[in-house]
N, C-alpha and C positions, 0 to 999 in steps of 0.2 A: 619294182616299177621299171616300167619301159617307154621309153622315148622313139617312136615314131615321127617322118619327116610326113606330110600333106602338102595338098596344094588348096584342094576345093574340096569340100563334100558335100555332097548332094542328098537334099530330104530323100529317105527311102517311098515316101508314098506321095511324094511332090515331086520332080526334078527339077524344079524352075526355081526352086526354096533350096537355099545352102546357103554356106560359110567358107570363111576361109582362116580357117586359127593356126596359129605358127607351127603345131605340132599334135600330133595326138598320144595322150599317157595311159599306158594298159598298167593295169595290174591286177592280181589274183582277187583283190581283195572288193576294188569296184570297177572294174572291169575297164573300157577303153571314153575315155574323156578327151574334148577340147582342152588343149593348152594354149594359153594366150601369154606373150611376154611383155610387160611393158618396160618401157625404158623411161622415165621422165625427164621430159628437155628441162625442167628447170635446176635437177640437177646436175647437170651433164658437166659440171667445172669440179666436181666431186671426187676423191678418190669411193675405194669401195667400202673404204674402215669409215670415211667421215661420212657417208651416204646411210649406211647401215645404224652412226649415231643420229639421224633426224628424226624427230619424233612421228612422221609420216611416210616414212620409210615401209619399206615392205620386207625388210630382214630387220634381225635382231642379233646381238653381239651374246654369247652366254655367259656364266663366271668363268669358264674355261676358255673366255675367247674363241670361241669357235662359232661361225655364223650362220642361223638359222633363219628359213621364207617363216614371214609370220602366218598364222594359217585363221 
């Protein structure tokens, strides 16, 4: 997977129709997607280990401690 930077992109058969998502993700497998990152203010007092244990979180901690985006 590849991480591409954007700013705006524009409907291919609108121009007046677009977005603006933080990033776009290619890969072999499904080809090139909006990424969007959120950040939630309500955790922001959070490290990334205590953030990762909220049950609303969007990462998960493995048996091996190693942290995965929940999918």
């Amino acid at each position: 997977m590849k991480i591409h930077k954007c700013w705006v992109v524009l409907w291919n058969t609108n121009s007046i129709i677009g977005a603006s998502p933080d990033a776009l993700a290619s890969s072999s497998c499904c080809g090139v997607r909006p990424l969007e990152v959120k950040s939630p203010f309500t955790h922001r007092n959070l490290s990334i280990l205590e953030f990762a244990s909220q049950p609303n979180s969007s990462l998960y901690m493995t048996s091996s401690r190693e942290m995965k985006l929940k999918t």
